[in-house]
C-alpha positions as CSV (number, residue, x, y, z in Angstrom):
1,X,8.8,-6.4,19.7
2,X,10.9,-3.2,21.1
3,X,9.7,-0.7,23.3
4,X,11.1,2.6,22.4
5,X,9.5,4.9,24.0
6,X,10.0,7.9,21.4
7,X,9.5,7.0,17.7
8,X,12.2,8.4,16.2
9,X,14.5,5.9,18.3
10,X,12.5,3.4,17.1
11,X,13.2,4.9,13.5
12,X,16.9,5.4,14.1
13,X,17.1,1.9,14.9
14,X,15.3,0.6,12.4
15,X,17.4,2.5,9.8
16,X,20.9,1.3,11.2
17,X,19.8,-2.3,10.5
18,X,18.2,-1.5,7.0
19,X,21.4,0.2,6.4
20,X,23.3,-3.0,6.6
21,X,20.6,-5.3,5.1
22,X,21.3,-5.8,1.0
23,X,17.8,-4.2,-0.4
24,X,16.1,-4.5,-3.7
25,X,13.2,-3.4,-5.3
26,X,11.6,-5.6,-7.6
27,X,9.3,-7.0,-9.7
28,X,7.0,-9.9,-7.9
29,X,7.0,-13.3,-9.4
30,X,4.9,-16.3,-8.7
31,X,7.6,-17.9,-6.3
32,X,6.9,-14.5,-3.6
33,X,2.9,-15.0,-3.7
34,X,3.3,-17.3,-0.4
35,X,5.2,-14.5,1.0
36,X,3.0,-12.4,0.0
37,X,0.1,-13.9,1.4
38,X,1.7,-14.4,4.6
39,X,2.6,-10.6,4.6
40,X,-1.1,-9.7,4.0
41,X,-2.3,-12.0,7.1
42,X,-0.1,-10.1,9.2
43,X,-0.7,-6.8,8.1
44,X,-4.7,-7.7,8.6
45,X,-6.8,-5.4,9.8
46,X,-4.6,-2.5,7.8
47,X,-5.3,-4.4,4.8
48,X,-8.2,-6.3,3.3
49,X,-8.0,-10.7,3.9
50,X,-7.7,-12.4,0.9
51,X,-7.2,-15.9,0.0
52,X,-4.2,-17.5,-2.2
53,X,-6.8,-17.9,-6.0
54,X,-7.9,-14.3,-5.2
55,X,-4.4,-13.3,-4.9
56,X,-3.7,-14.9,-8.1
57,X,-6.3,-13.8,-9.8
58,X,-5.6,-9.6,-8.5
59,X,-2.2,-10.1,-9.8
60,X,-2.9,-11.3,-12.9
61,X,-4.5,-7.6,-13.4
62,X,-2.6,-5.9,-11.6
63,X,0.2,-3.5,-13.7
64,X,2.3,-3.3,-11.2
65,X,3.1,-5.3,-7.9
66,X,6.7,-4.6,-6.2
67,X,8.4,-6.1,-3.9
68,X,11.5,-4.6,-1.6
69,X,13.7,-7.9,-0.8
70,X,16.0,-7.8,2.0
71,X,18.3,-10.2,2.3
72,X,16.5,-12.5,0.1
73,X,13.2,-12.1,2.4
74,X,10.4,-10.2,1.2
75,X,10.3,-7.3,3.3
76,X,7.2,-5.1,1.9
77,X,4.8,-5.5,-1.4
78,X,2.5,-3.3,-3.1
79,X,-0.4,-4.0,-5.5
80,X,-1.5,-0.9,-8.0
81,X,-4.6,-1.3,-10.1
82,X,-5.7,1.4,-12.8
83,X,-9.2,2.6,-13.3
84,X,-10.1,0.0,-15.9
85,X,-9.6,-3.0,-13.5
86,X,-12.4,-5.6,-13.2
87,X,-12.1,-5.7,-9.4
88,X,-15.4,-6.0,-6.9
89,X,-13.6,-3.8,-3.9
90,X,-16.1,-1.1,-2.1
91,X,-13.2,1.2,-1.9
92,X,-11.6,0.8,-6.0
93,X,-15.5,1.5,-6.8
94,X,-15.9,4.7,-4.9
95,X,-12.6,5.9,-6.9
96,X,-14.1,4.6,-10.2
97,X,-16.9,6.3,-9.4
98,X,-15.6,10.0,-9.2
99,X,-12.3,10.0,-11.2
100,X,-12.6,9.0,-14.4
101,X,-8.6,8.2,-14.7
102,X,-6.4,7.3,-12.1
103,X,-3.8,4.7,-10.4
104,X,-5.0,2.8,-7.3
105,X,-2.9,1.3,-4.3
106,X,-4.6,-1.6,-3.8
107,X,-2.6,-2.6,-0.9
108,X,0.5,-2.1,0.9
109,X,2.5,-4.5,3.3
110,X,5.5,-3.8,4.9
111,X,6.6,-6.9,7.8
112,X,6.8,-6.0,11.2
113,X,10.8,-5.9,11.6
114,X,11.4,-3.7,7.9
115,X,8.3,-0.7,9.5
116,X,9.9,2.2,10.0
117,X,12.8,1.4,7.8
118,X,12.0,3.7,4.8
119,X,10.7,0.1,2.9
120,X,7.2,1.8,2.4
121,X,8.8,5.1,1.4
122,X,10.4,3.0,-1.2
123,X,7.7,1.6,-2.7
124,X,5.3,4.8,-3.1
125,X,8.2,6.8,-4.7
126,X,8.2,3.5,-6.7
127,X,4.8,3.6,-7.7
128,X,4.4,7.4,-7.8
129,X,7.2,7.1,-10.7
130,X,5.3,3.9,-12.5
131,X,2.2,6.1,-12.3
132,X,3.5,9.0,-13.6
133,X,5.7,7.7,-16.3
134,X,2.2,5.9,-17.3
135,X,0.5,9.5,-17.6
136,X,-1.8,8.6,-14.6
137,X,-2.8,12.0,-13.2
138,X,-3.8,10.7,-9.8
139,X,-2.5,8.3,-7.4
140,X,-5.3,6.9,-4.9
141,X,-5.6,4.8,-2.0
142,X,-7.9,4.5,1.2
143,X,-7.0,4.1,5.1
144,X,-8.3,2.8,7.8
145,X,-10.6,5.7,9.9
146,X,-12.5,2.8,12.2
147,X,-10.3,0.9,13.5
148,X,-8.1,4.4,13.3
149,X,-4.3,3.5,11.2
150,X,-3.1,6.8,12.4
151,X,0.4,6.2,10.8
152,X,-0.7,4.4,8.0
153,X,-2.6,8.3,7.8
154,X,0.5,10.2,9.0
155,X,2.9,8.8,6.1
156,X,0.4,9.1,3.2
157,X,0.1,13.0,4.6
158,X,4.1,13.5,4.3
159,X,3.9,11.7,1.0
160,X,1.6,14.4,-0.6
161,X,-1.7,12.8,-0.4
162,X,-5.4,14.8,1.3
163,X,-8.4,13.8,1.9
164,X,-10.5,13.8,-0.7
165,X,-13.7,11.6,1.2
166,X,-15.2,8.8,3.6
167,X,-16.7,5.7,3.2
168,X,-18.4,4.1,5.5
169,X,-18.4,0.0,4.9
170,X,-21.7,-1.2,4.2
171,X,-23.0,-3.9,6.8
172,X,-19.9,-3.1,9.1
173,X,-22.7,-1.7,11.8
174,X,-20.4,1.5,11.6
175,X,-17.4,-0.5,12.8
176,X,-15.4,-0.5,9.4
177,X,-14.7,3.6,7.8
178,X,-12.2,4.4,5.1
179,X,-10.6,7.8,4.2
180,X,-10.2,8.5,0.8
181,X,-7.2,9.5,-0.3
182,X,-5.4,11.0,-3.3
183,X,-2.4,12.6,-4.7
184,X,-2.5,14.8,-7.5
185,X,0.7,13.5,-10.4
186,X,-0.1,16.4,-12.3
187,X,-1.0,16.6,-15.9
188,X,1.0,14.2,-17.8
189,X,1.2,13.8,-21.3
């Protein structure tokens, strides 16, 4: 990895390559669920483990998970869920809970070399448009508040979305705290 020791640096450099890096956003397909797998073991503690059937069996659900493809490599992926999803995750049940309709970003994955790149930018406006165009009125995610993802927190603030609660994970012995997050869509049809 490359030190730079201020971020935008880091971000400049990061967008000169993507800018010369054939990019596509697209729908996954069974051949990327290896990639996608491998993404989500890197991205781990950011985002929930899970195992290749539970994978499968998310996706098979899920109304929407993207992929941005650079130069034929799977660069970043995101998994949306809506309300009605038969899915056992803590964090999807607060959200159930409380809103009675509303798009959820299960997870989000972006590799090491493609952060800072604008690759999760692109998927969210992605997803934001999906969402919409479905008449969702509320886009929701969590983030890691123990162990702190402080820019995982920083972009969701520049992308529109406020707190809207904790959760603390049960039988984490206070180690493991989400922050709530949502973005109002607006009413929509």
């Amino acid at each position: 990895m490359t030190f730079f020791p201020d971020r935008s640096a880091a971000f400049s450099a990061a967008a000169v390559l993507a800018s010369t890096l054939t990019t596509v956003i697209r729908d996954a397909t069974e051949a990327d669920l290896p990639a996608i797998l491998a993404l989500n073991a890197a991205c781990v503690p950011e985002v929930t483990p899970i195992t290749l059937p539970a994978l499968r069996a998310l996706v098979a659900q899920a109304p929407y998970v993207r992929v941005v493809e650079r130069d034929g490599a799977v660069a970043g992926v995101l998994l949306g869920l809506t309300e009605q999803a038969d899915y056992a995750s803590p964090y999807f049940g607060w959200f159930t809970a409380r809103y009675p309709r509303f798009f959820y970003v299960d997870r989000v994955m972006v590799a090491e070399g493609a952060r800072r790149s604008g690759v999760g930018r692109q998927l969210y406006t992605d997803v934001e448009a999906h969402a919409r165009g479905a008449g969702y009125p509320l886009l929701a995610c969590e983030v890691n508040l123990r162990p702190p993802n402080v820019p995982s927190m920083s972009f969701h603030r520049q992308c529109g979305f406020v707190v809207v609660g904790t959760f603390e994970h049960p039988g984490s012995g206070g180690g493991k705290a989400v922050t709530m997050l949502a973005k109002d869509l607006g009413r929509t049809g």
